[in-house]
DSSP file (Angstrom, degrees, kcal/mol; ACC not computed):
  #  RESIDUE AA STRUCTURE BP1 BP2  ACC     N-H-->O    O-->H-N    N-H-->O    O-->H-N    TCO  KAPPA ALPHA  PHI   PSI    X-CA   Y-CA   Z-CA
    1    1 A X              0   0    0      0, 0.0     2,-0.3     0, 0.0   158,-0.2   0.000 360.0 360.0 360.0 140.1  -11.1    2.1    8.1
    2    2 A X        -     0   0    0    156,-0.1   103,-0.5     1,-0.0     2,-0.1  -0.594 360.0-130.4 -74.8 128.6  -11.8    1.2    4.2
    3    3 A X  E     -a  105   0A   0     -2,-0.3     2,-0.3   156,-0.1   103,-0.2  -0.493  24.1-167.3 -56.5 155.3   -9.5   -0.6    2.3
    4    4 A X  E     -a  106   0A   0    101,-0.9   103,-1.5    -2,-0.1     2,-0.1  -0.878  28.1-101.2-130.9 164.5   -8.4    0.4   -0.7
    5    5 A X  E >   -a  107   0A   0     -2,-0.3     3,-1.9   101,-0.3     4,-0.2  -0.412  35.4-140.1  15.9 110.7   -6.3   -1.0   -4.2
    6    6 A X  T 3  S+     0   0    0    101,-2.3     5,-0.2     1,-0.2     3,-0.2   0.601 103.2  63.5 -87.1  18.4   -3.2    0.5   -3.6
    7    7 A X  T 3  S+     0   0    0    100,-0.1    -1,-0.2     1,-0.1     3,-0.1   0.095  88.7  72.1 -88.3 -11.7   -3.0    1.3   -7.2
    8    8 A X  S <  S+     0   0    0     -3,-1.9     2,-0.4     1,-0.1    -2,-0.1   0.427  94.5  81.3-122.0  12.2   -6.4    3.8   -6.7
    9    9 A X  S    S-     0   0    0     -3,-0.2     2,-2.2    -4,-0.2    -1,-0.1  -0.977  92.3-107.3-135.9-165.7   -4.0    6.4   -4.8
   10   10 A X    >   +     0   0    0     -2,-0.4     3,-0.6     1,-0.2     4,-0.1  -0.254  45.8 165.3 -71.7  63.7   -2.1    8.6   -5.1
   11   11 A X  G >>  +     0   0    0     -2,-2.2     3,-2.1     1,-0.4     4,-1.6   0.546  57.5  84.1 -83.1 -13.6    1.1    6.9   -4.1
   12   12 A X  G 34 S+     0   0    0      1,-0.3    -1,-0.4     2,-0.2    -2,-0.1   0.095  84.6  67.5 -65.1  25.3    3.9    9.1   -5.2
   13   13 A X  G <4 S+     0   0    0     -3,-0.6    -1,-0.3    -2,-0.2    80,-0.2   0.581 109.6  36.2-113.1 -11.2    3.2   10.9   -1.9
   14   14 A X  T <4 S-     0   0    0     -3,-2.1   103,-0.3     1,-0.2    -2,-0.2   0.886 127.1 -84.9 -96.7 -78.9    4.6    7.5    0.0
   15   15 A X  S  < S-     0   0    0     -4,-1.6     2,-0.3   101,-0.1   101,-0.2  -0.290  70.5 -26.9-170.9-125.8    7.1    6.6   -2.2
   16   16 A X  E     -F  115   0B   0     99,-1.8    99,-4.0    -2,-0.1     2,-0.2  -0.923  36.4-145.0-128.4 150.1    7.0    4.3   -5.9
   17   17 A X  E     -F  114   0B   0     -2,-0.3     2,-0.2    97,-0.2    97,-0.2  -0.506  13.9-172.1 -78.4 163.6    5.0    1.7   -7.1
   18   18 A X  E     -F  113   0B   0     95,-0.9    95,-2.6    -2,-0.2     2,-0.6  -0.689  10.9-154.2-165.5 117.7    6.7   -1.3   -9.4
   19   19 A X  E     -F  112   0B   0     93,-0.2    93,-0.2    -2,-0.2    11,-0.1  -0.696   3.3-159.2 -99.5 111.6    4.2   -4.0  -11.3
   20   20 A X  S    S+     0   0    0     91,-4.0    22,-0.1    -2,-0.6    -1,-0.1   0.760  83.6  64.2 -35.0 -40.9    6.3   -7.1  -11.7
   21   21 A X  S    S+     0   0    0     90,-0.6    -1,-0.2    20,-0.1     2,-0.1   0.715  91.2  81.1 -91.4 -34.6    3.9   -8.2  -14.5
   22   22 A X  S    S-     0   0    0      1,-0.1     3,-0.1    19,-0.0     0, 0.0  -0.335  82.7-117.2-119.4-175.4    4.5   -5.6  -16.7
   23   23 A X  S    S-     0   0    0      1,-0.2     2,-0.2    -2,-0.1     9,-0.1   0.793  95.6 -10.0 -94.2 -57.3    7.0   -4.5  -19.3
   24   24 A X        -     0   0    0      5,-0.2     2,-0.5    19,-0.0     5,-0.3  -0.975  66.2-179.4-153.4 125.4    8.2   -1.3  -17.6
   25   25 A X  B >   -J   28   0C   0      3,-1.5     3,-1.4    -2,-0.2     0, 0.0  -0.968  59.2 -12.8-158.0 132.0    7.0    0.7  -14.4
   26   26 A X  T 3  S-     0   0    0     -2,-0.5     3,-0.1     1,-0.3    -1,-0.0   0.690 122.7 -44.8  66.6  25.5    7.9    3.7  -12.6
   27   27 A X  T 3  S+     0   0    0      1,-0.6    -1,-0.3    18,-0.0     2,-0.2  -0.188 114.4 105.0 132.2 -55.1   11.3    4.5  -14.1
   28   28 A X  B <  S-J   25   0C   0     -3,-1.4    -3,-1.5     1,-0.1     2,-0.8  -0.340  73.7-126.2 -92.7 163.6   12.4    1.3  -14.0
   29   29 A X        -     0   0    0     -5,-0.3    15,-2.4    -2,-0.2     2,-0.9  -0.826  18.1-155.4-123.3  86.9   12.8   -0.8  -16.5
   30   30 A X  E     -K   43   0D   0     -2,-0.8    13,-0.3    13,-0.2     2,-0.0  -0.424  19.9-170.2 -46.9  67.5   10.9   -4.4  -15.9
   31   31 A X  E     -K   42   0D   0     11,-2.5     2,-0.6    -2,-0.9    11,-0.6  -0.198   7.9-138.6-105.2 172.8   12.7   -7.2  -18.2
   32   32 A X  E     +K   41   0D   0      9,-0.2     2,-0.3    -9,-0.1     9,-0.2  -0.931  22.6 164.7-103.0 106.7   11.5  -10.8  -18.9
   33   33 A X  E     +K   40   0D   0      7,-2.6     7,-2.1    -2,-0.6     2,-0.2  -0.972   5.9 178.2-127.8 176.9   13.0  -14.2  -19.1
   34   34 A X  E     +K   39   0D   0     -2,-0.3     5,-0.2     5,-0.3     2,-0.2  -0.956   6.5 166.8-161.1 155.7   12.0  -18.0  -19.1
   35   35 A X  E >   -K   38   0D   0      3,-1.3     2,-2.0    -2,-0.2     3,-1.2  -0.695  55.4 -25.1-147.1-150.0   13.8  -21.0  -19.4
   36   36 A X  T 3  S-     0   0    0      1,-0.2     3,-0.1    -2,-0.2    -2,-0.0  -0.511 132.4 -13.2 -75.9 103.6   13.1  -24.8  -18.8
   37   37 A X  T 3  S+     0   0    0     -2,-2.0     2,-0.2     1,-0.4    -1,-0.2   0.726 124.6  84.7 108.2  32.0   10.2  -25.2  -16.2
   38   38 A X  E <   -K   35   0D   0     -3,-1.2    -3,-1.3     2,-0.0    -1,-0.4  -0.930  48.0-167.1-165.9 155.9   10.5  -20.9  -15.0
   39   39 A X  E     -K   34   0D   0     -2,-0.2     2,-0.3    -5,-0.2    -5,-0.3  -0.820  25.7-179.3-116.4 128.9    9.3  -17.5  -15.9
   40   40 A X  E     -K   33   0D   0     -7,-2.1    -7,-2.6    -2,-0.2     2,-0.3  -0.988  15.9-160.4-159.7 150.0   11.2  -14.8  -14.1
   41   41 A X  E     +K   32   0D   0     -2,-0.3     2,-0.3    -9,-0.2    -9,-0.2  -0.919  12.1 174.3-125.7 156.0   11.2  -10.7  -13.9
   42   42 A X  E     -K   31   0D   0    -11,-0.6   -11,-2.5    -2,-0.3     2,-0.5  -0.955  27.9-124.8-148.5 140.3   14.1   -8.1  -12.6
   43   43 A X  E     -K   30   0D   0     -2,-0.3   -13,-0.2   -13,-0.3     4,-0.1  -0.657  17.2-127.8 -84.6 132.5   14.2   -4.6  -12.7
   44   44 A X  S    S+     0   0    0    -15,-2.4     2,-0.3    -2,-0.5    -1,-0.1   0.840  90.6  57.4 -37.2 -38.5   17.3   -2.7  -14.4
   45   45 A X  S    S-     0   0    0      1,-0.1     2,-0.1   -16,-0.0    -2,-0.1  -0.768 102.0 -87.8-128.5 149.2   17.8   -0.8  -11.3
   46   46 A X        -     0   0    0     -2,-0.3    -2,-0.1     1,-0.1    -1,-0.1  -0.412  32.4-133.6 -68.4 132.2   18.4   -1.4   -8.0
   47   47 A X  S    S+     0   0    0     -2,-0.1     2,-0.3    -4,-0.1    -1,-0.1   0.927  94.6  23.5 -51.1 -79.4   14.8   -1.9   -5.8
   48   48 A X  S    S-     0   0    0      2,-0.2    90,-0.1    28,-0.1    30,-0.1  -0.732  79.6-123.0 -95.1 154.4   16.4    0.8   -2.8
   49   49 A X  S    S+     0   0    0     -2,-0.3     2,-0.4     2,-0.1    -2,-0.1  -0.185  94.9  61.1-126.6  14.2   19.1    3.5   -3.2
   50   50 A X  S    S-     0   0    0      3,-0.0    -2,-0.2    25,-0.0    88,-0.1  -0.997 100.6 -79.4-147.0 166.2   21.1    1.3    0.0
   51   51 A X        -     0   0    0     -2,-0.4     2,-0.3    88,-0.1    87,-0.1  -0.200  62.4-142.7 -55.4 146.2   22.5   -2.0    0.7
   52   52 A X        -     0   0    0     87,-0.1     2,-0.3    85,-0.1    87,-0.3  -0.867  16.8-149.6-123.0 165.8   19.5   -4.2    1.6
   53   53 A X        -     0   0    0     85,-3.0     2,-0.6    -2,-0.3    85,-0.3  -0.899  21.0-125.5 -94.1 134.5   18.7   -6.6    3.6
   54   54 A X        -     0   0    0     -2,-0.3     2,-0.3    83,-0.1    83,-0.2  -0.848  27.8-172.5-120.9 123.3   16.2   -9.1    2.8
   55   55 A X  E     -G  136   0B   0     81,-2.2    81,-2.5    -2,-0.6     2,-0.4  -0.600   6.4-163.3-110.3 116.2   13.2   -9.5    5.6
   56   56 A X  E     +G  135   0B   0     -2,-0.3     2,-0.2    79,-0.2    79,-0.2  -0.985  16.4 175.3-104.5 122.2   10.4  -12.4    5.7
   57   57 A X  E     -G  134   0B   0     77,-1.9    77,-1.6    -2,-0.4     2,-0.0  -0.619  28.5-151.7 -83.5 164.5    7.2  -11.9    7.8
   58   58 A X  E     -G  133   0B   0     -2,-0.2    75,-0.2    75,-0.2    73,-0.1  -0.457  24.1-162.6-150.4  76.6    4.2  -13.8    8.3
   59   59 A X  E     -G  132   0B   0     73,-0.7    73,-3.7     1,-0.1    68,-0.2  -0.288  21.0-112.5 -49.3 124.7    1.4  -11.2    9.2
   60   60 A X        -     0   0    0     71,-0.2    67,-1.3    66,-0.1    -1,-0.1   0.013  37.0-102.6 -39.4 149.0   -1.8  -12.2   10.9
   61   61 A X  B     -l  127   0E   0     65,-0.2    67,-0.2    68,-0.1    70,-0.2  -0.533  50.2 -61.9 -90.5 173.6   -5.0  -12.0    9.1
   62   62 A X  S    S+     0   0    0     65,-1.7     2,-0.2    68,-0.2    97,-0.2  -0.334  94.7  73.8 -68.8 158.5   -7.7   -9.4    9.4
   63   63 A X  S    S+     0   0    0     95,-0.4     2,-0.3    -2,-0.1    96,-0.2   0.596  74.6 150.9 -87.4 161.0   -9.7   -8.2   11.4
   64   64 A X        -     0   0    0     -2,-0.2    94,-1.3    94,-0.2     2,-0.3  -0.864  38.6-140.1-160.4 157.0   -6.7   -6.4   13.3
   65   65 A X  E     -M  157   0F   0     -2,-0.3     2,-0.4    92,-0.2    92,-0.2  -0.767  15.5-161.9-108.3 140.4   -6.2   -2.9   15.6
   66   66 A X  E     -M  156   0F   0     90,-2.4    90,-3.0    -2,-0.3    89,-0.6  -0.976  13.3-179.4-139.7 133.6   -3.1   -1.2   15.0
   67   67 A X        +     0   0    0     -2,-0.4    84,-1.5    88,-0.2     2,-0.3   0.850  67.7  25.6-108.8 -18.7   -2.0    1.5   17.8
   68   68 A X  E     -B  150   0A   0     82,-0.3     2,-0.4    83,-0.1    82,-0.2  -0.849  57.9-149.8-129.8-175.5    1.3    2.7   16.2
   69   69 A X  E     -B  149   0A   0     80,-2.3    80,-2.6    -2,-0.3     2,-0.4  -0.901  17.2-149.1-149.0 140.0    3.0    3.2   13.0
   70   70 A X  E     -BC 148 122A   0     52,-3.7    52,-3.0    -2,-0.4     2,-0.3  -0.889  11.9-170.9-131.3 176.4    6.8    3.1   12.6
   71   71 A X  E     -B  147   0A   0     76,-2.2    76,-1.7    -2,-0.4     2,-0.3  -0.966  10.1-146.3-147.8 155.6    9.4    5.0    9.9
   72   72 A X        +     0   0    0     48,-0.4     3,-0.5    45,-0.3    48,-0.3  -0.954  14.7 179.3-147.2 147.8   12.8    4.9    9.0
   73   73 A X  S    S+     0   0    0     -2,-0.3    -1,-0.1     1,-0.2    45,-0.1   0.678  82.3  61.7-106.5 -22.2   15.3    7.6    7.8
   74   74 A X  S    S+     0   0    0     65,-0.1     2,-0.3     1,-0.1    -1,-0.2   0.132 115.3   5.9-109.5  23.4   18.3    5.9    7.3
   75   75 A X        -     0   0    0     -3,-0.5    -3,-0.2   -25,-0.1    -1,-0.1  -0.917  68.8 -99.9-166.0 166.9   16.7    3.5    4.3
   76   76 A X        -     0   0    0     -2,-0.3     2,-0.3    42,-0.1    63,-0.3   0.134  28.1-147.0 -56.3 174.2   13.8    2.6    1.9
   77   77 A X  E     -H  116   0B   0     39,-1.0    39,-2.0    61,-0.1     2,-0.4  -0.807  12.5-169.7-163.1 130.9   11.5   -0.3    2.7
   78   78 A X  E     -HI 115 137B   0     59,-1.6    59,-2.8    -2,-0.3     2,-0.5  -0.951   7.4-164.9-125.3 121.4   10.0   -2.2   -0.2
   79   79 A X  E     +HI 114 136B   0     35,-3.1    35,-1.4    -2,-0.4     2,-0.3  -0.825  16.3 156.5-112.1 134.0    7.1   -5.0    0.3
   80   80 A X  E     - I   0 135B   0     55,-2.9    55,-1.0    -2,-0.5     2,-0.5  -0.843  29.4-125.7-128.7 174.8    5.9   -7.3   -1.5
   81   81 A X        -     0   0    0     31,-0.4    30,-0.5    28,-0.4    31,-0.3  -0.989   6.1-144.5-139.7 136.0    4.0  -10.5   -1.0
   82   82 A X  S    S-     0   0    0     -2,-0.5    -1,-0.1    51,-0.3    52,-0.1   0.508  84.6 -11.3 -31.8 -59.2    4.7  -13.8   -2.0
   83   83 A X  S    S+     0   0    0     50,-0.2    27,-0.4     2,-0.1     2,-0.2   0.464 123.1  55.1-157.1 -87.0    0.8  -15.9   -3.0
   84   84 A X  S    S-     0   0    0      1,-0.2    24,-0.1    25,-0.1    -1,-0.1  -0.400  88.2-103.0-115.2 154.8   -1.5  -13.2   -1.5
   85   85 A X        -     0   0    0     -2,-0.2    43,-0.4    25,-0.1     2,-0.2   0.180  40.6-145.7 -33.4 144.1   -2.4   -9.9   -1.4
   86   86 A X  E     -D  108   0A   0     22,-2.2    22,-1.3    -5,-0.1     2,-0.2  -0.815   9.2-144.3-114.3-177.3   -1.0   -8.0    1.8
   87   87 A X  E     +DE 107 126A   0     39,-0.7    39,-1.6    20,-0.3     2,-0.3  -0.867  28.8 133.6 -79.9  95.8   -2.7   -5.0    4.0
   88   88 A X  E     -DE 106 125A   0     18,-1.6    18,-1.3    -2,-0.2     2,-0.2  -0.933  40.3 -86.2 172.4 146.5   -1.5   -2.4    5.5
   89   89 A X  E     +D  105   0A   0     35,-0.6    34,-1.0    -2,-0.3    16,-0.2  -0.542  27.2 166.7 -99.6 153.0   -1.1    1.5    6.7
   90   90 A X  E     +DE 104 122A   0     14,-1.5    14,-0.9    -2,-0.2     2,-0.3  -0.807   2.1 164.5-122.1 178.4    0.5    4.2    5.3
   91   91 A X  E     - E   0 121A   0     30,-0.7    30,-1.9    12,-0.2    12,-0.1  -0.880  42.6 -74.6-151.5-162.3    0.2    7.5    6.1
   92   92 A X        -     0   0    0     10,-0.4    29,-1.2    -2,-0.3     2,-0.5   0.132  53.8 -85.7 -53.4 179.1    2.7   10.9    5.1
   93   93 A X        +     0   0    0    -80,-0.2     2,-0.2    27,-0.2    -1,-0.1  -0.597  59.6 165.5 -50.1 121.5    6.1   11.8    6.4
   94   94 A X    >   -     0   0    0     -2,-0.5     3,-1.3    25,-0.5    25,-0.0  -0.600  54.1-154.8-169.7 126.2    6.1   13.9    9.7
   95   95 A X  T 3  S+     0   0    0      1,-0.2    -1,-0.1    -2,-0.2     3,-0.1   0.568 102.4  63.6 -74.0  -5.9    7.8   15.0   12.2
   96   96 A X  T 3  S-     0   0    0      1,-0.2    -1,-0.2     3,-0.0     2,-0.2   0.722 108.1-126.0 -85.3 -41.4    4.2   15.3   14.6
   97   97 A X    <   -     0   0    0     -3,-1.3    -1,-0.2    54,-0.1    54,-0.1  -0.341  56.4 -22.1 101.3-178.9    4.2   11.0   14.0
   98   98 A X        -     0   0    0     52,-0.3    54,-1.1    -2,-0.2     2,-0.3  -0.271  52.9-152.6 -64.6 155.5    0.9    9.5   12.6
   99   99 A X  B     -n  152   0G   0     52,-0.2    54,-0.2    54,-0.1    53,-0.1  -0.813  19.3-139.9-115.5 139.4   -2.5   11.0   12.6
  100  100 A X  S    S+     0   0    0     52,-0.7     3,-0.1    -2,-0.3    53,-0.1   0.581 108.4  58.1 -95.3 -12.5   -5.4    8.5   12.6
  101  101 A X  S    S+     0   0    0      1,-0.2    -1,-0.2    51,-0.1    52,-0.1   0.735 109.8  47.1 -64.1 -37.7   -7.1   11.5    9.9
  102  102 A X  S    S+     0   0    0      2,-0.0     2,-0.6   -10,-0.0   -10,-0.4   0.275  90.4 103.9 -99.9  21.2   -4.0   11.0    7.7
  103  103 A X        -     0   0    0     -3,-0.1     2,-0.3   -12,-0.1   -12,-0.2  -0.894  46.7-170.5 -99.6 132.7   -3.8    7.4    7.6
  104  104 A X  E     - D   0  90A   0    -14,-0.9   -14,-1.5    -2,-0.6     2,-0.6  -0.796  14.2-142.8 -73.2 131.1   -4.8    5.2    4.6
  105  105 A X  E     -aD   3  89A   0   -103,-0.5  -101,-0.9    -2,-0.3     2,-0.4  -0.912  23.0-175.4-112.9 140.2   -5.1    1.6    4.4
  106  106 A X  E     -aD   4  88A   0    -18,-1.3   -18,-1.6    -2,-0.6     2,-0.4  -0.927  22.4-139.9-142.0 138.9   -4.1   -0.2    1.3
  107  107 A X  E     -aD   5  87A   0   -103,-1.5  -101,-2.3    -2,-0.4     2,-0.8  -0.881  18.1-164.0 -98.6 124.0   -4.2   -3.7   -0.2
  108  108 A X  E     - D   0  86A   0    -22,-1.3   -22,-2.2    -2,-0.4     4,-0.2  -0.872  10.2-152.1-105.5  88.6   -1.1   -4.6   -2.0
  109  109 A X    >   -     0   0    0     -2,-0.8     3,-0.5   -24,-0.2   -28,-0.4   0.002  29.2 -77.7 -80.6-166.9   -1.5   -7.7   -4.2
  110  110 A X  T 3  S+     0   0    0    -27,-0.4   -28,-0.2     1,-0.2    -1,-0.1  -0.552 110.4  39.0 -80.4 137.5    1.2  -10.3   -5.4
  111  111 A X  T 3  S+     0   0    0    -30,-0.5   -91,-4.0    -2,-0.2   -90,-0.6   0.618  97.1  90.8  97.7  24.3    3.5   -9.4   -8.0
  112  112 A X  E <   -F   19   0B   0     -3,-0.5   -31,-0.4   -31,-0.3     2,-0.3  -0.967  59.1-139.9-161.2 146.7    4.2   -5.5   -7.1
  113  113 A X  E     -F   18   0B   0    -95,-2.6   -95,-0.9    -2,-0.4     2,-0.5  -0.800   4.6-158.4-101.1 121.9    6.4   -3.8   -5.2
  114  114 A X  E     -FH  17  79B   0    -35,-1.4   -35,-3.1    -2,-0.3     2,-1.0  -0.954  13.2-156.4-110.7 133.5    5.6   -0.8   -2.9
  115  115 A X  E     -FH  16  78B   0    -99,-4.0   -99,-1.8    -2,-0.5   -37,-0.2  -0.793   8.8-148.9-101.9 104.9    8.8    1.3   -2.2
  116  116 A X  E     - H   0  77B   0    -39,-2.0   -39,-1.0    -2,-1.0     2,-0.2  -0.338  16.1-128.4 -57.9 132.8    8.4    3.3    1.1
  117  117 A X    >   -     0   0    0   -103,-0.3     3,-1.7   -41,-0.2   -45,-0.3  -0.435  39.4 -89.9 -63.7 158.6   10.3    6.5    1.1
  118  118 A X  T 3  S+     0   0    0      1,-0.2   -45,-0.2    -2,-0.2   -42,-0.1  -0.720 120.9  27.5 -88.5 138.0   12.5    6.9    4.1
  119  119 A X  T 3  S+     0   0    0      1,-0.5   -25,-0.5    -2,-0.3     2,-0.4   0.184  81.3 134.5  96.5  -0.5    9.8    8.9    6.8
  120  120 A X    <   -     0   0    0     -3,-1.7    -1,-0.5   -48,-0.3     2,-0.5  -0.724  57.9-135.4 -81.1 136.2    6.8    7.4    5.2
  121  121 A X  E     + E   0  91A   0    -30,-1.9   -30,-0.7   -29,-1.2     2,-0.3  -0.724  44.2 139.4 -67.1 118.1    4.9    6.3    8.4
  122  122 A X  E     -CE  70  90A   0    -52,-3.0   -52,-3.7    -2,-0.5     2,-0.3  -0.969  36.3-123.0-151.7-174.5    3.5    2.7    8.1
  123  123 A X  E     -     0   0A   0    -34,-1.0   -34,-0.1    -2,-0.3   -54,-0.1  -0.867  36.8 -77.4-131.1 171.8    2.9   -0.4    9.7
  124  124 A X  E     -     0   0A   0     -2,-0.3   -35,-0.6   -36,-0.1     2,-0.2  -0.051  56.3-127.1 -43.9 143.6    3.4   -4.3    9.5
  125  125 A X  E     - E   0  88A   0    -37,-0.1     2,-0.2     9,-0.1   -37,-0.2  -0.742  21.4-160.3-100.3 159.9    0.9   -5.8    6.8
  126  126 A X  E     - E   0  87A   0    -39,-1.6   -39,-0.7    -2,-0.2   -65,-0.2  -0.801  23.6-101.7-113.0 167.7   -1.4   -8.5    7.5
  127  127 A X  B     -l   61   0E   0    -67,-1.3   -65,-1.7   -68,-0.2   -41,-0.1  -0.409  26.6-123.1 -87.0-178.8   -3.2  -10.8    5.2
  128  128 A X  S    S-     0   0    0    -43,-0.4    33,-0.3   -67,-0.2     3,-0.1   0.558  97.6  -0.9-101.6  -8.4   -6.9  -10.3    4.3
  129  129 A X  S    S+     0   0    0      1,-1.1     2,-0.2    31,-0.1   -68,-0.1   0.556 126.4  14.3 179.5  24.7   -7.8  -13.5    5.4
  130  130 A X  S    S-     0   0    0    -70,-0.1    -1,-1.1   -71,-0.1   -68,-0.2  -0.762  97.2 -65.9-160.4 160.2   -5.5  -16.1    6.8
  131  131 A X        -     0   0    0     -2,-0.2     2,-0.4   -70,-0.2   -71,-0.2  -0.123  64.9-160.5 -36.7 128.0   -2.0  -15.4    8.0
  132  132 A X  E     -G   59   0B   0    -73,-3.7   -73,-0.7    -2,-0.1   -75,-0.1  -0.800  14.3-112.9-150.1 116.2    0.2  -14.5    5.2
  133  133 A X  E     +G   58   0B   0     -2,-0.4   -51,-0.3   -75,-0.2     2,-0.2   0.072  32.8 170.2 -14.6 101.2    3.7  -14.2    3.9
  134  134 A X  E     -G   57   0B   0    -77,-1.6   -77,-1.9   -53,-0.2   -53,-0.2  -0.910  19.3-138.1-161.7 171.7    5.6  -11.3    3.0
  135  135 A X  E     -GI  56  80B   0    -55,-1.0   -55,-2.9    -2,-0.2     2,-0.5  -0.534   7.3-169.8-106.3 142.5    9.0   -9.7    2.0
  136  136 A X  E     -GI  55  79B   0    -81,-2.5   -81,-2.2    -2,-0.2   -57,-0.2  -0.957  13.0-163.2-139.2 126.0   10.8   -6.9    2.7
  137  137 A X  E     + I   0  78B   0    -59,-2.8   -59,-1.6    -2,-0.5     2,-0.2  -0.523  43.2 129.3 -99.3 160.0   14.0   -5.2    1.2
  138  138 A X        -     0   0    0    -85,-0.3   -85,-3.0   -61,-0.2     2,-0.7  -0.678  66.1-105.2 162.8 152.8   15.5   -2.5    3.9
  139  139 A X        -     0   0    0    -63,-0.3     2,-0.3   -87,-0.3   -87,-0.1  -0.910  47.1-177.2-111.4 121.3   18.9   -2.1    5.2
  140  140 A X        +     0   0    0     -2,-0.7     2,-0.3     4,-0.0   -86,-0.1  -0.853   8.4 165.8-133.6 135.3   18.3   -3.5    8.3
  141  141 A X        -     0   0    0     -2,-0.3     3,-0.4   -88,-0.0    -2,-0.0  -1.000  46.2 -75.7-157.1 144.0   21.3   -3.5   11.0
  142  142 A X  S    S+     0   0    0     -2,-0.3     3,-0.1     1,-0.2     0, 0.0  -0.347 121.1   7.0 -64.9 145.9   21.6   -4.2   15.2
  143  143 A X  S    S+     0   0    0      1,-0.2     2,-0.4     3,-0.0    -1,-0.2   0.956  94.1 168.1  66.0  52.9   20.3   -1.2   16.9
  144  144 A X        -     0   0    0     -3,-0.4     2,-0.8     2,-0.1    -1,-0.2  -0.826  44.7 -99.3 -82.0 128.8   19.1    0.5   13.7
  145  145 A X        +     0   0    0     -2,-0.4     2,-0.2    -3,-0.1   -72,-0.2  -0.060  55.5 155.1 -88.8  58.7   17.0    3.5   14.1
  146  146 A X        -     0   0    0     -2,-0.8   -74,-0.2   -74,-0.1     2,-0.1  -0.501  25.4-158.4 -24.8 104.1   13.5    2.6   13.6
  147  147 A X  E     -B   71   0A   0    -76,-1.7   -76,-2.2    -2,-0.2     2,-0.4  -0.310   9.5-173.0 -98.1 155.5   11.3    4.8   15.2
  148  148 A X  E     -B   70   0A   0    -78,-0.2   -78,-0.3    -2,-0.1     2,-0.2  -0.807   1.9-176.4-171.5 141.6    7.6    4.1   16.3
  149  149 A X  E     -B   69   0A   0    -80,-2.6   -80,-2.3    -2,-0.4   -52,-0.0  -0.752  35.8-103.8-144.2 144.0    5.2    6.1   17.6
  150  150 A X  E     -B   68   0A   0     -2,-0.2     2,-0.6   -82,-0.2   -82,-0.3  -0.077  47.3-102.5 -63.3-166.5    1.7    5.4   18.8
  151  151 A X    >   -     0   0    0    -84,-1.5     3,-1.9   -83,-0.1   -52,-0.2  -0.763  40.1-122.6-126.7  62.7   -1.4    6.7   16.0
  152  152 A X  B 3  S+n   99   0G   0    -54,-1.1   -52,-0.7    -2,-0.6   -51,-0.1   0.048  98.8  10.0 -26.3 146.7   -2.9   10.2   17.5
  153  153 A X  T 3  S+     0   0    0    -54,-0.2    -1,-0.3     1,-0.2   -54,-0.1   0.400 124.0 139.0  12.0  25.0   -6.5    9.7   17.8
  154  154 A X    <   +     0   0    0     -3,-1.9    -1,-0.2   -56,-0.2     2,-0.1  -0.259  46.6 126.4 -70.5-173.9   -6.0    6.1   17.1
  155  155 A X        -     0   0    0    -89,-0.6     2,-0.7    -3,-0.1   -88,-0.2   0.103  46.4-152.8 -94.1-178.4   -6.1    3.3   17.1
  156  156 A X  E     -M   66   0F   0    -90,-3.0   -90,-2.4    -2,-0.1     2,-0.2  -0.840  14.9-163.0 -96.6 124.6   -6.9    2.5   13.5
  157  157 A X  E     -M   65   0F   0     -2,-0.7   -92,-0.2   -92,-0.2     2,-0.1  -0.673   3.8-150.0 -96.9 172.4   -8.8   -0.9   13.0
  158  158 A X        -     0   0    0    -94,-1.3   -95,-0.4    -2,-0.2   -94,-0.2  -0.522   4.0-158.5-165.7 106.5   -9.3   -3.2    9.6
  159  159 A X        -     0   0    0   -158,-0.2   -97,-0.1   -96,-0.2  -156,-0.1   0.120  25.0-110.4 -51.0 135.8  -11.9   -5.1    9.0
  160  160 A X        -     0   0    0    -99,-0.1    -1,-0.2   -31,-0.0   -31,-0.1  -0.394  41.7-120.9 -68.6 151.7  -11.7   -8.0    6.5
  161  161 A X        -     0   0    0    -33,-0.3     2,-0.1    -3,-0.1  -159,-0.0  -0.346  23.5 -94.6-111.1-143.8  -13.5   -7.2    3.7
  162  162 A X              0   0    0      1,-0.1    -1,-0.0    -3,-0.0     0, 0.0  -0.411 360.0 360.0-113.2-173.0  -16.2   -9.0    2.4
  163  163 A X              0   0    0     -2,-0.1    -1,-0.1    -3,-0.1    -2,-0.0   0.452 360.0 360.0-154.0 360.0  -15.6  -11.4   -0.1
């Protein structure tokens, strides 16, 4: 499967994008400060619409096979990554579970937020080419329901790409 920019689709069918870097994005409202020996951004508005939790991973690098996809109904998910770009699959909301025809894979770099809708099917990111850091807002609680369902006509692979 090709990687892509997750900036080159169409992503309001998963959920919202939000660029750190910039002024203003998606709605929300981006703001700026610095002081002695910092630079710092926050959004006006809260990331996810529930109390969140806040999640650190450390995804494997590519090449990697992915045989299922999970979703969650009762929150958001937002990831970002910390120093490097992350990787990862999305594909729509469905009650059928993922399709290895509907899946995308998408590169997320540092300094942008993707906010999962609750049902968007995806999976754990990896880095692109070492193990790599990243974070995840979600309201995350024992015996939460996060469902996860193998990838019809998967599995899905992703190749590093070339560099």
């Amino acid at each position: 499967m090709i990687l892509q920019p997750i900036t080159s689709i169409e992503f309001a069918r998963y959920g919202a994008l939000i660029d750190m870097t910039a002024p203003t994005d998606g709605g929300r409202k981006v703001n700026f400060g610095a002081g002695d020996g910092y630079k710092d951004a926050h959004t006006d508005l809260p990331v996810i619409d529930t109390p969140a939790s806040l999640g650190m991973t450390i995804g494997d690098a590519l090449p990697a096979r992915f045989d299922a996809m999970e979703r969650h109904f009762h929150t958001q998910e937002a990831l970002f990554g910390a120093e490097e770009p992350i990787a990862f699959l999305l594909s729509v909301a469905g009650d059928e579970g993922p399709h290895a025809d509907d899946v995308v894979a998408v590169t997320l770099p540092p300094g942008m937020l993707a906010v999962l809708d609750r049902g968007v099917w995806h999976s754990a990111a990896r880095g692109l080419s070492r193990p790599t850091r990243y974070f995840y807002l979600a309201h995350c609680y024992a015996d939460e329901p996060t469902e996860w369902r193998a990838i019809a006509g998967g599995p899905v692979s992703l190749e590093a790409p070339d560099r």
